[in-house]
VOVO-490093 format. One record per residue: residue in one letter; x, y, z of N, C-alpha, C in turn. Coordinates in pm, whole numbers, padded with zeros to 5 digits, always signed. Each point is the difference from the previous one (the first is absolute). Example, Ala and Ser with C-alpha at 12.3 -4.5 7.8 and 13.67 -1.06 7.14 Angstrom:
BEGIN
a+01319-00569+00780-00089+00119+00000+00090+00120+00000 s-00035+00105-00072+00082+00119+00006-00077+00109+00073 
This chain:
BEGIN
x-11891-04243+15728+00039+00125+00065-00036+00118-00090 x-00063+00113+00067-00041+00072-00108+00041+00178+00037 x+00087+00045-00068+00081+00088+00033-00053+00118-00111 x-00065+00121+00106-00076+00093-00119+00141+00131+00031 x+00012+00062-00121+00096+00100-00038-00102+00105+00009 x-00007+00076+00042-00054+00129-00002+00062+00091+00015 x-00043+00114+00010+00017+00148+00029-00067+00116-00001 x+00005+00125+00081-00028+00128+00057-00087+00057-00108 x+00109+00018-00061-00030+00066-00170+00070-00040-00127 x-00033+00076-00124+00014-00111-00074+00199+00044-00022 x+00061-00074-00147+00106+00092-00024+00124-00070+00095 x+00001-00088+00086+00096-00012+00125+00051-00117-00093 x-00035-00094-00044+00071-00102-00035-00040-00176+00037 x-00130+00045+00050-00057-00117+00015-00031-00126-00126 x-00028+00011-00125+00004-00085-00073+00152-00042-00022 x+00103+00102+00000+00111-00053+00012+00028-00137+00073 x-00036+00069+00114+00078-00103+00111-00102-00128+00006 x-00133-00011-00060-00088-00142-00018+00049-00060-00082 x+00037+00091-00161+00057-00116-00084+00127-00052+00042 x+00072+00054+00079+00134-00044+00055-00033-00092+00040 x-00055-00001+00095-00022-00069+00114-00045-00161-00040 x-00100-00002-00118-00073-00101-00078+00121-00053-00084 x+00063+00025-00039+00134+00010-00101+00096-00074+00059 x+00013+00036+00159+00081-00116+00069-00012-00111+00057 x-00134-00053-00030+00002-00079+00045-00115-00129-00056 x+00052-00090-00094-00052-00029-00063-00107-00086+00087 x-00116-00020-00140-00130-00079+00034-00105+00113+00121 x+00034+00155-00043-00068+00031+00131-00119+00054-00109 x-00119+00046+00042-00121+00072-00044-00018+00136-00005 x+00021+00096-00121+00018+00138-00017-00194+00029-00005 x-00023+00101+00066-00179+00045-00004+00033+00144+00014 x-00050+00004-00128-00017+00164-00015-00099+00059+00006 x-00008+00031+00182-00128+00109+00021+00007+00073-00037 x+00067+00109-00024+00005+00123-00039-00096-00026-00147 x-00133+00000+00030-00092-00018-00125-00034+00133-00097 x+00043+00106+00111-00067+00119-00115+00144+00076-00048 x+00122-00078+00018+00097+00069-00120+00096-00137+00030 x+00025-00118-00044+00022-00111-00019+00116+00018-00055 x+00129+00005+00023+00114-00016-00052+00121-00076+00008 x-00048-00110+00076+00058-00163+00062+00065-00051-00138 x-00114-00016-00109+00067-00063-00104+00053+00036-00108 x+00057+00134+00045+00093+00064-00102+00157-00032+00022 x+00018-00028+00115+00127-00063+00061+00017-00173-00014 x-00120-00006+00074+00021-00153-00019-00052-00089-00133 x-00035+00027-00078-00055-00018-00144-00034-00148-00017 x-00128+00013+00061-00067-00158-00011-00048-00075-00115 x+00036-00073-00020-00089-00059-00094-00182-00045+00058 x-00087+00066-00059-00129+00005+00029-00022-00109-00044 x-00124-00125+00099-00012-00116-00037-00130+00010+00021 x-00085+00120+00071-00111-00010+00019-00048+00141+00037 x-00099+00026-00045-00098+00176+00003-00149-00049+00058 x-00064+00064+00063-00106-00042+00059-00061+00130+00082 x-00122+00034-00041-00073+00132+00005-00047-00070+00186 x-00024+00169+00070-00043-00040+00128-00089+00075-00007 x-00122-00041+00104-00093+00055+00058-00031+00032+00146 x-00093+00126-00001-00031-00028+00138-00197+00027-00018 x-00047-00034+00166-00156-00014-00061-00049+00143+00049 x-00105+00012-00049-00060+00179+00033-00139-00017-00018 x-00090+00074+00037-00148-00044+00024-00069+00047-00109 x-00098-00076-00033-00124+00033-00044-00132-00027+00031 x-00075+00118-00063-00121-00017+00115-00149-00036-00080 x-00059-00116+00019-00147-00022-00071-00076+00089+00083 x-00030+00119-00101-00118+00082+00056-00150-00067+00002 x-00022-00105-00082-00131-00056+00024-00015-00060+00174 x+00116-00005+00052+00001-00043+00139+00013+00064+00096 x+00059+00109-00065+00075+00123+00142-00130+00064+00053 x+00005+00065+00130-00127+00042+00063+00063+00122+00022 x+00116+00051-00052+00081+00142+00031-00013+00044+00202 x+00063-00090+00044-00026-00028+00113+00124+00130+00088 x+00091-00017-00088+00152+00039+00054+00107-00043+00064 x-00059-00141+00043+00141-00058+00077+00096-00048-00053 x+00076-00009-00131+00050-00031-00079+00073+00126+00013 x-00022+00104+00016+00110+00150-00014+00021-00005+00138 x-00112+00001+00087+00048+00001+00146+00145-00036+00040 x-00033-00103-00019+00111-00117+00054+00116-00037-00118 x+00022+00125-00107+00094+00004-00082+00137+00081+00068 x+00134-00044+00034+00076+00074+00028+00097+00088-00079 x-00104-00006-00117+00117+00042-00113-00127+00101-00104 x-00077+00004+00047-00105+00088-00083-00064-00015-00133 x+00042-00146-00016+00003-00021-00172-00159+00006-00026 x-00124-00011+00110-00080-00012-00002-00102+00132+00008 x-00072+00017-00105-00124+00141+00068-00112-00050-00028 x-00133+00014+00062-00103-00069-00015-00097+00159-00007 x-00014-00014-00129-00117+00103-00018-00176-00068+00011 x-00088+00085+00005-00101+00007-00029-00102-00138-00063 x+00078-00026-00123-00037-00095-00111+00128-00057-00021 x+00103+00024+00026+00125-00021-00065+00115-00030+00041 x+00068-00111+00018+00146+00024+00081+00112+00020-00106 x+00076+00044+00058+00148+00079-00071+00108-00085+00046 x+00066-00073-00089+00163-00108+00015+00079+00044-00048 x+00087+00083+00101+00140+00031-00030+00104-00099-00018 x+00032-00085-00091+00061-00082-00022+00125-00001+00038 x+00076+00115-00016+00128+00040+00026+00031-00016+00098 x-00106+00030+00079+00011+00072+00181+00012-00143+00072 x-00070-00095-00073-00023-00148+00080+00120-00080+00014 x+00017-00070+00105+00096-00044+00100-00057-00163-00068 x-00040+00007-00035-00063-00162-00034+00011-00125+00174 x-00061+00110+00062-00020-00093+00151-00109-00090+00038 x-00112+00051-00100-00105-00115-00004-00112+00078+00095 x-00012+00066+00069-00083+00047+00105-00120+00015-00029 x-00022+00092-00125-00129+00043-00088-00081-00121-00027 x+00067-00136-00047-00110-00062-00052-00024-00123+00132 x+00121-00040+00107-00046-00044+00113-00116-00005+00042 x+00008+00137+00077-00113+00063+00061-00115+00068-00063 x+00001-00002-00131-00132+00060-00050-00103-00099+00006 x-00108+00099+00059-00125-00069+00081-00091-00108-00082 x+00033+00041-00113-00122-00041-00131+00098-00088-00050 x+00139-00015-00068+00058-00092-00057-00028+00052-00132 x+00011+00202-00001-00016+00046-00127+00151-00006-00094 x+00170-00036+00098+00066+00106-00056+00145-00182+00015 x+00018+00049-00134+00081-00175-00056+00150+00077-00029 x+00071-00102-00013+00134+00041-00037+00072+00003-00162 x-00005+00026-00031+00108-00025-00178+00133-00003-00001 x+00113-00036-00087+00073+00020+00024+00084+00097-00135 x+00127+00095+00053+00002+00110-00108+00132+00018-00001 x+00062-00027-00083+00158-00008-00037+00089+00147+00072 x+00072-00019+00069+00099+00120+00060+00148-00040-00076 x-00020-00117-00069+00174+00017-00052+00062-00119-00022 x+00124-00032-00071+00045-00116+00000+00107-00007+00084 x+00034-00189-00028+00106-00039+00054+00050-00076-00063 x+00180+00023-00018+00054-00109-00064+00100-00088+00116 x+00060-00090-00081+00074-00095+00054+00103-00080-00078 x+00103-00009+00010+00145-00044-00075+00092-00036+00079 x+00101-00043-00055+00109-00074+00033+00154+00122-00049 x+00074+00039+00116+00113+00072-00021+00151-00115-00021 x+00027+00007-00108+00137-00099-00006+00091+00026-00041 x+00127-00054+00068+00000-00152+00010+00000+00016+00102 x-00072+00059+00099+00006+00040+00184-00128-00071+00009 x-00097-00041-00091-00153-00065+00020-00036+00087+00141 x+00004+00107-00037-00068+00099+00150-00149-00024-00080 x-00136-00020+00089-00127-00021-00055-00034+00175+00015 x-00076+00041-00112-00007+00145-00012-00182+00021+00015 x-00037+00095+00099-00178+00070-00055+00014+00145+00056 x-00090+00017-00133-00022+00167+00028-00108+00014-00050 x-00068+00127+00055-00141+00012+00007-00009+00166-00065 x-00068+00023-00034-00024+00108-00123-00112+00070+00029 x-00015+00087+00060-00180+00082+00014-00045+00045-00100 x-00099-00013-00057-00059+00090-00063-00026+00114+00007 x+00001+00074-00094-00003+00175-00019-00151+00054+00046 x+00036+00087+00121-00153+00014-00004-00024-00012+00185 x+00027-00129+00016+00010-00092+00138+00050+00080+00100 x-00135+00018+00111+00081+00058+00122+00051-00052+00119 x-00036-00165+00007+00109-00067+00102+00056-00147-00050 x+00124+00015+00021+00047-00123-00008+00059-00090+00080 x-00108-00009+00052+00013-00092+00148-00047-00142-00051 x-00117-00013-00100-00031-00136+00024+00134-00049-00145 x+00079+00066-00089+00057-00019-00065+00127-00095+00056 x+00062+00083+00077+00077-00015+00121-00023-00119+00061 x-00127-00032+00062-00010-00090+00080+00044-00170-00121 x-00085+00032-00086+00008-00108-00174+00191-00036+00014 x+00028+00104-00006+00135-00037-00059+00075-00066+00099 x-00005+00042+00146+00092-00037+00141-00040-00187-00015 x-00123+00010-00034-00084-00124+00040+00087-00123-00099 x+00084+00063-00102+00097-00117-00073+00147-00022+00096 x-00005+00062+00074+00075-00054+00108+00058-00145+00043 x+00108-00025+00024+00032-00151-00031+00079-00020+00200 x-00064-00138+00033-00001+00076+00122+00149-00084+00072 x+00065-00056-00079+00121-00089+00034+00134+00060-00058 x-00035+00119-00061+00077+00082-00074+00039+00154+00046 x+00100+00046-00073+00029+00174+00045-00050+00036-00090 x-00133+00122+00029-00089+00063-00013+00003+00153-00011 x+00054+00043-00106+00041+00120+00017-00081+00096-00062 x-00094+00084+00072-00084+00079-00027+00012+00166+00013 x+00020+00081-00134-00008+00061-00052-00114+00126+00028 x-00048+00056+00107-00089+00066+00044+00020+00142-00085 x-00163+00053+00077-00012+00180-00113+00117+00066+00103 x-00014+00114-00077+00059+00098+00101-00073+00073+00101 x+00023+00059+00074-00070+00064+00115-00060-00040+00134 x-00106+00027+00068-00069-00051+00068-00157-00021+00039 x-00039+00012-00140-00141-00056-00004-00081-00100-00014 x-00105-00019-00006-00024-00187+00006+00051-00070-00107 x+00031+00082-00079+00102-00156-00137+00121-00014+00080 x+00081+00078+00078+00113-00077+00059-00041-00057+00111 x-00115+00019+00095-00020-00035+00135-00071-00190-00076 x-00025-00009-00118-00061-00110-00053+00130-00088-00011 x+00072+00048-00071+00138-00061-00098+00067-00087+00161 x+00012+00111+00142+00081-00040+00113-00083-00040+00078 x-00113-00016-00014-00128-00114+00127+00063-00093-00051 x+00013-00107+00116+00034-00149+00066+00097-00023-00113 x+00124+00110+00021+00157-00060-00030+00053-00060+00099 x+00117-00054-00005+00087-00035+00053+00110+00107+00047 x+00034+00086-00083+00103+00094-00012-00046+00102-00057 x+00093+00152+00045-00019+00113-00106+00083+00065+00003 x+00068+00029-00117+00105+00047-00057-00068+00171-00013 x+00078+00064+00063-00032+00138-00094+00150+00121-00029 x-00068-00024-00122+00155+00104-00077-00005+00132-00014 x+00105+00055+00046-00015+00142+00021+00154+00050-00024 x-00083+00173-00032+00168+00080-00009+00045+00060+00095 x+00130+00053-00009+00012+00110+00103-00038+00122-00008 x-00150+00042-00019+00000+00128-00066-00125+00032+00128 x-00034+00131-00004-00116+00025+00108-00105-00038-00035 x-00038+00020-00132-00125-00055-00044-00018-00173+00024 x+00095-00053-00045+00058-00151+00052-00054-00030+00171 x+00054+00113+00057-00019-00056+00142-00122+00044+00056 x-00051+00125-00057-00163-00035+00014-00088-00092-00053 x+00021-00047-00049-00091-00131-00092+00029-00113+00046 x+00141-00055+00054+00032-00080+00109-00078-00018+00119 x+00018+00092+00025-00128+00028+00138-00113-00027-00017 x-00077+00019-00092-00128-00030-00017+00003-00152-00035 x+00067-00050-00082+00021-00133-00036+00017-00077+00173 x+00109+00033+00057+00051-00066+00141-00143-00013+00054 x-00082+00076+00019-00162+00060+00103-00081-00109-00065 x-00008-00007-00120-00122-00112-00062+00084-00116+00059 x+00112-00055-00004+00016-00145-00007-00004+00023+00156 x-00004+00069+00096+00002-00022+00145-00149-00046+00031 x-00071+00087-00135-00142-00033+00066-00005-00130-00061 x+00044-00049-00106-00047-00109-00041+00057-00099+00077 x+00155-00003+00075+00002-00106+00062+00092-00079-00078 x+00066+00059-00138+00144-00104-00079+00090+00033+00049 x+00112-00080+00048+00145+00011-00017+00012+00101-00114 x+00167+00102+00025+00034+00062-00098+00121-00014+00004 x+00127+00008-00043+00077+00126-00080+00025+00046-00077 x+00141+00138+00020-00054+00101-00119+00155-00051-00111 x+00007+00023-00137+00062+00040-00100+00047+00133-00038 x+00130+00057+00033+00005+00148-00030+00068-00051-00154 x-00035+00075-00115+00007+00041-00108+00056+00127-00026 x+00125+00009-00081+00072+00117-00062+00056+00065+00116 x+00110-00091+00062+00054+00069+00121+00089+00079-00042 x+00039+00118+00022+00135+00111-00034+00051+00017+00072 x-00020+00058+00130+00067+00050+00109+00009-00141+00134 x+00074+00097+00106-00002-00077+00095-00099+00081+00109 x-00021+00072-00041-00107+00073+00090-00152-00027-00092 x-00059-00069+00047-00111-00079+00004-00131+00033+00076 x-00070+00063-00035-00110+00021+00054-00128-00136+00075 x-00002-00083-00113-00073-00119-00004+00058-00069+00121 x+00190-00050-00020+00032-00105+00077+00002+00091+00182 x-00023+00120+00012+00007+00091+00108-00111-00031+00070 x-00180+00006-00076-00111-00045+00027+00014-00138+00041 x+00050-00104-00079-00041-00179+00084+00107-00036+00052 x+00081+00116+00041+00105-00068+00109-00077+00079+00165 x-00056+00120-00078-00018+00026+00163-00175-00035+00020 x-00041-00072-00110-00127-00070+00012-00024-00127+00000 x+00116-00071+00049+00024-00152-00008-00043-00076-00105 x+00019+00092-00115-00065-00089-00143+00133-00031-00058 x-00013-00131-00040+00084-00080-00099+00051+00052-00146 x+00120+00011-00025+00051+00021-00107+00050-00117-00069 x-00064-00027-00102+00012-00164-00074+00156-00022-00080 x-00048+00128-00088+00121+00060-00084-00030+00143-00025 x+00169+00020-00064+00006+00133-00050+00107-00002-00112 x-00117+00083-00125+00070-00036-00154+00052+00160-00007 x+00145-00003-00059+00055+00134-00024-00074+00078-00143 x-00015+00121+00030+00002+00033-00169+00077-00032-00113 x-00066-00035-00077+00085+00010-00150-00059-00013-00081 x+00050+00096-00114-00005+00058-00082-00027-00133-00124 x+00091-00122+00043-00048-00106-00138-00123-00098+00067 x-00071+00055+00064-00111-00061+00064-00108+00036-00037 x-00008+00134+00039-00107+00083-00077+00024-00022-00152 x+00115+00031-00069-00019-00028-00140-00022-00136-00033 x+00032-00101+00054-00083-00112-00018-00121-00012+00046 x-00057+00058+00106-00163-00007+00014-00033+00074-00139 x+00018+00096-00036-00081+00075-00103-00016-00093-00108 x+00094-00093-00089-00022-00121-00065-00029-00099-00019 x-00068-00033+00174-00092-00102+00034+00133-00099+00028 x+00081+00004+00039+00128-00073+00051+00002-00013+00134 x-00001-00138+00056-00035-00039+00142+00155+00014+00091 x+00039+00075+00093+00085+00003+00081+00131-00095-00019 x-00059-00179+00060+00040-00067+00008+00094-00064-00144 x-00010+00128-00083-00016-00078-00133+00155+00103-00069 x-00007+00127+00118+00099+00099-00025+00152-00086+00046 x-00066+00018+00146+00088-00072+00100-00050-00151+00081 x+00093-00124-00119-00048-00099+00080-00009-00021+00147 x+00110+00050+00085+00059-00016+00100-00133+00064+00098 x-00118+00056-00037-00076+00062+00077-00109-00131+00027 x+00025-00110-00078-00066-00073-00008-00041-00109+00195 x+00181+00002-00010-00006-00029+00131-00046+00074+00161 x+00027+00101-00071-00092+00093+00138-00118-00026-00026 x-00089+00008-00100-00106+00004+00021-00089-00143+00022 x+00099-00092+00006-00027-00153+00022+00021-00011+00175 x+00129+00069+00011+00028+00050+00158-00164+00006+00079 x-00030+00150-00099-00093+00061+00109-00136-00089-00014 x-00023-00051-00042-00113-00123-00018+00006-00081+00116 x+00128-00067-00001+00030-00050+00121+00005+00025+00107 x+00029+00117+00012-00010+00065+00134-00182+00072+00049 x-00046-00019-00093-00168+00041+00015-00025-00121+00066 x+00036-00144-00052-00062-00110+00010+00044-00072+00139 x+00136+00084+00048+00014-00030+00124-00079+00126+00099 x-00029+00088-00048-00073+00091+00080-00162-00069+00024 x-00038-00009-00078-00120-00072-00031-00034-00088+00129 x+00101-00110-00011-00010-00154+00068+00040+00063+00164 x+00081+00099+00025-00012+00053+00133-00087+00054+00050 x-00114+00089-00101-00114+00040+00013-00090-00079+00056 x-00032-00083-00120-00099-00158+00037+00080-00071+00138 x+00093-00022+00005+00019-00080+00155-00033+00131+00141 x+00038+00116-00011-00043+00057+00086-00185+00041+00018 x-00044+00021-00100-00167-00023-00027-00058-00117+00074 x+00099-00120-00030-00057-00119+00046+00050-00044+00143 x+00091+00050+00084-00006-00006+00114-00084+00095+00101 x-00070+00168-00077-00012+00046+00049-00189-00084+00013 x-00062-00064-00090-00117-00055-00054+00017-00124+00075 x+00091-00046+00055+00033-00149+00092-00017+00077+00137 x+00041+00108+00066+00043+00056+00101-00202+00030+00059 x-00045+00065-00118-00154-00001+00009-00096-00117+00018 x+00088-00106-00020-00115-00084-00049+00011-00088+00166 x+00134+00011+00054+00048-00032+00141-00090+00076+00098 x+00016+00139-00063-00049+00110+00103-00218-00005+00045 x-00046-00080-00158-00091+00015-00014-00054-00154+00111 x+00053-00126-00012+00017-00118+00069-00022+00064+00117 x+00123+00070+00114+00005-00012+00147-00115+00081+00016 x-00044+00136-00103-00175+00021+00091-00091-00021+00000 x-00055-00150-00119-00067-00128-00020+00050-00074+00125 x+00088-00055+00041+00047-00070+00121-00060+00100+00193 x+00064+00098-00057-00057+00096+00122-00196+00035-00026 
């Protein structure tokens, strides 16, 4: 089961509520997407059992072969490609590492290499044996999508899977929440909170995950957030009050669950209750995919 934590923007409390969440429930798998500011294992303090540099591939081109034809930039959707005169130009940065350039090049001028974007480690959190990876971008690096993809891919698939996404809504989170199971997103009650909600809610509609939301640093009873997914039929998972020895334990790298044991069980709660959301999901998916497959029979029969 693989349950990604995200959120709007950053600041809400989302690593909070992953290491919680990982914290309650032992033998589950902590993945720390959040590759370009990684702060999973300051809470959960793994013992590192393994480091391992990643790559992704990016083109190069034998000019003894190239005929400077141009279809290699043509059919680039990302521009990494310019084909001068005598000369082509590889924006390395710009490349999506999709393979297209050297596919389709006519001559079989343009090969792949491969070029380090960053590491990944992997450890053991105890005596909870939560299995720990986090992925690290390199300085410099302008997507970390194939980083992302490296790290999800230690995924354990008989296990709770608790994934740690970027903040926002650009392709490192639309990467982190492709083909979840679940999505958690944590938010405040603040306006800025509930605009960034919104944008978050819009991607996972397009993407097609189950959600609900996490309100973080509740004060009042007048609620902006819980006002929005009550009169937007969105799910409220939980809601954590402010306090003051929370935040001062986040600032010391002190995990929630660790302030207040007793949070331990809610957040074992709400696991459970994903996992029954889940399995109602999949049985209604699968009657509606039985209902088709009936529907598809009688106008084969007719």
């Amino acid at each position: 089961m693989d349950i990604v934590i995200a959120s709007g923007k950053g600041g809400t409390g989302k690593t909070t509520v992953a290491t919680s969440m990982a914290l309650s429930v032992p033998n589950s798998v902590y993945l720390d997407c959040d590759v370009e500011e990684p702060n999973g294992h300051l809470f959960l303090q793994p013992d590192i059992e393994k480091k391992e540099t990643v790559y992704r591939s990016v083109p190069e081109v034998n000019c003894q072969l190239c005929t400077y034809c141009g279809e290699c930039a043509r059919l680039c959707e990302y521009n990494a490609l310019v084909v001068l005169k005598s000369q082509i130009l590889v924006f390395k940065k710009m490349c999506h590492s999709c393979g297209v350039c050297s596919y389709f090049c006519p001559e079989k001028a343009i090969y792949e290499i491969d070029e380090p974007i960053g590491s990944c480690r992997q450890g053991v959190v105890k005596p909870e044996y939560i299995e720990f990876v986090g992925g690290s971008l390199a300085i410099g690096e302008m997507s970390a999508v194939p980083l992302i993809a490296h790290v999800k891919g230690h995924s354990k698939r008989h296990k709770v899977n608790i994934i740690d996404a970027p903040p926002g809504t650009a392709c490192a989170m639309v990467e982190a929440v492709r083909d979840a199971d679940y999505c958690l997103l944590v938010t405040e009650p603040t306006p800025f909170g509930l605009h960034d909600l919104k944008l978050a809610v819009n991607v996972l509609g397009i993407i097609g995950v189950p959600f609900g939301v996490v309100i973080n640093k509740v004060k009042d009873e007048i609620n902006l957030i819980r006002d929005y997914c009550n009169s937007n039929e969105i799910e409220i998972c939980m809601e954590i009050p402010f306090d003051r020895r929370l935040a001062e334990a986040y600032s010391k790298g002190i995990p929630t669950v660790k302030i207040y044991p007793q949070m331990r069980e809610r957040f074992r709660d709400l696991i459970i209750k994903i996992e029954k959301s889940i399995n109602t999901i999949s049985y209604t998916a699968g009657d509606v995919s039985q209902k088709k497959v009936r529907e598809s029979k009688e106008i084969i029969r007719d």
